[in-house]
C-alpha positions in Angstrom: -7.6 -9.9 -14.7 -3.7 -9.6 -14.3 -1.9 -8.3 -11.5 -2.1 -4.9 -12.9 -6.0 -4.8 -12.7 -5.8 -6.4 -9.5 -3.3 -3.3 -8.2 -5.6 -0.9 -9.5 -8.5 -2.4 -7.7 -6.2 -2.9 -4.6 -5.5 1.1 -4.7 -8.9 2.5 -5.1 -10.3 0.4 -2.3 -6.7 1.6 0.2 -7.7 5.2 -1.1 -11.9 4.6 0.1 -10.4 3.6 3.4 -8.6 6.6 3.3 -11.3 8.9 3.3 -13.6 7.6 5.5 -10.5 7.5 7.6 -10.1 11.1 7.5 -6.4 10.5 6.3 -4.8 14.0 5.9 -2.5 12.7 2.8 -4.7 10.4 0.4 -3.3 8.9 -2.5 -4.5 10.1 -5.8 -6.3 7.9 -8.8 -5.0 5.3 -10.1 -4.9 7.5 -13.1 -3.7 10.1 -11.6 -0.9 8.1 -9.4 2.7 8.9 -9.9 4.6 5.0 -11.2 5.8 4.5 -8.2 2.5 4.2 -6.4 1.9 1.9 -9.5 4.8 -0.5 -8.7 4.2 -0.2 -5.3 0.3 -1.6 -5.6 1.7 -4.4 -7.8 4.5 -4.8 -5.4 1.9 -5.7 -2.7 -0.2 -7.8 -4.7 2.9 -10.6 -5.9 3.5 -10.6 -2.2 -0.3 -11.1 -1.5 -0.2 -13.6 -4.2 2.6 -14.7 -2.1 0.8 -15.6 0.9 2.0 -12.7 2.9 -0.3 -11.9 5.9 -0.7 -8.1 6.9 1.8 -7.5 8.9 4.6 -9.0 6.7 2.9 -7.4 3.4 4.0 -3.8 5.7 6.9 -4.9 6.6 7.5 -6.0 3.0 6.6 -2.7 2.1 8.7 -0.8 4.5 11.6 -2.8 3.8 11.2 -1.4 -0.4 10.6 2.2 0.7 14.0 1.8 2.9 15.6 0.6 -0.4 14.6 3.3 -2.6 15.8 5.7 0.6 12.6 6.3 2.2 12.8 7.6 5.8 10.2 7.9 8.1 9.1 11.2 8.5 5.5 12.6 10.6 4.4 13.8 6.5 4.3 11.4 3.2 6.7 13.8 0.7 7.7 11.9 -2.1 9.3 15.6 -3.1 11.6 15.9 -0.2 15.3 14.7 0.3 15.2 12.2 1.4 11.5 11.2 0.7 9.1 10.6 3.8 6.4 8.5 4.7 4.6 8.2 8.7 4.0 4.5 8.5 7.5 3.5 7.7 7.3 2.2 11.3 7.0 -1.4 12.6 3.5 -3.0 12.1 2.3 -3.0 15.8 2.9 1.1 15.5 0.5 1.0 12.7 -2.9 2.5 13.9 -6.7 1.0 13.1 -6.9 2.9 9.6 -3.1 1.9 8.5 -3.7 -1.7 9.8 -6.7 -2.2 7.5 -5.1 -1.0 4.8 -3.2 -4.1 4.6 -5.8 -6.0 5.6 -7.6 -5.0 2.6 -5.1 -5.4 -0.2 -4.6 -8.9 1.3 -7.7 -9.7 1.5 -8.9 -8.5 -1.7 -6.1 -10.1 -3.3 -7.4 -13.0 -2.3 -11.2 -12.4 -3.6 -9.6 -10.9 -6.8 -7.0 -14.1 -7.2 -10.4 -16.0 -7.5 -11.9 -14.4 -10.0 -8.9 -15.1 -11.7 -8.6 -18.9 -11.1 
């Protein structure tokens, strides 16, 4: 299992928390998922890998939407100019359902690291 296969898995399971969680925007699957959700699932896994905890894999992850000109906006549009995204806020903003998103790809990145060892 490489870290692609681990993104994937990473993905589906953030997208099953999204709709239990009721979340308005879900991402698509994997197969359907533009590349840049793809980069930015095996973004999150090297920093897993990395030893980041939850709160630094989202800050992590705000800091490379900020560098590719993400704002934060109250509606995820990768379309708009500049592109939005609601949790591009600091970690303790972060609600339940965002929180255990990144617990989740931490965590299974651990479980999935593993399987791999």
């Amino acid at each position: 299992m490489d870290i692609a296969d681990i993104a994937q898995v990473v993905h589906e399971a953030v997208r099953a928390i999204q709709r239990v969680t009721d979340d308005p925007q879900p991402s698509p699957a994997w197969d359907d998922a533009d590349p840049w959700q793809h980069q930015a699932a095996i973004d999150g896994v090297r920093h897993a890998l990395g030893g980041q905890t939850p709160e630094q894999s989202h800050e992590t992850w705000c800091a490379d939407k900020a560098a590719a000109g993400w704002v934060w906006g109250p509606a995820k549009d990768a379309e708009s100019t500049p592109k939005t995204h609601p949790c591009l806020v600091p970690y303790a903003q972060l609600d339940a359902a965002q929180k255990a998103k990144d617990a989740a790809l931490v965590a299974l990145v651990g479980i999935l690291a593993t399987v791999n060892g």
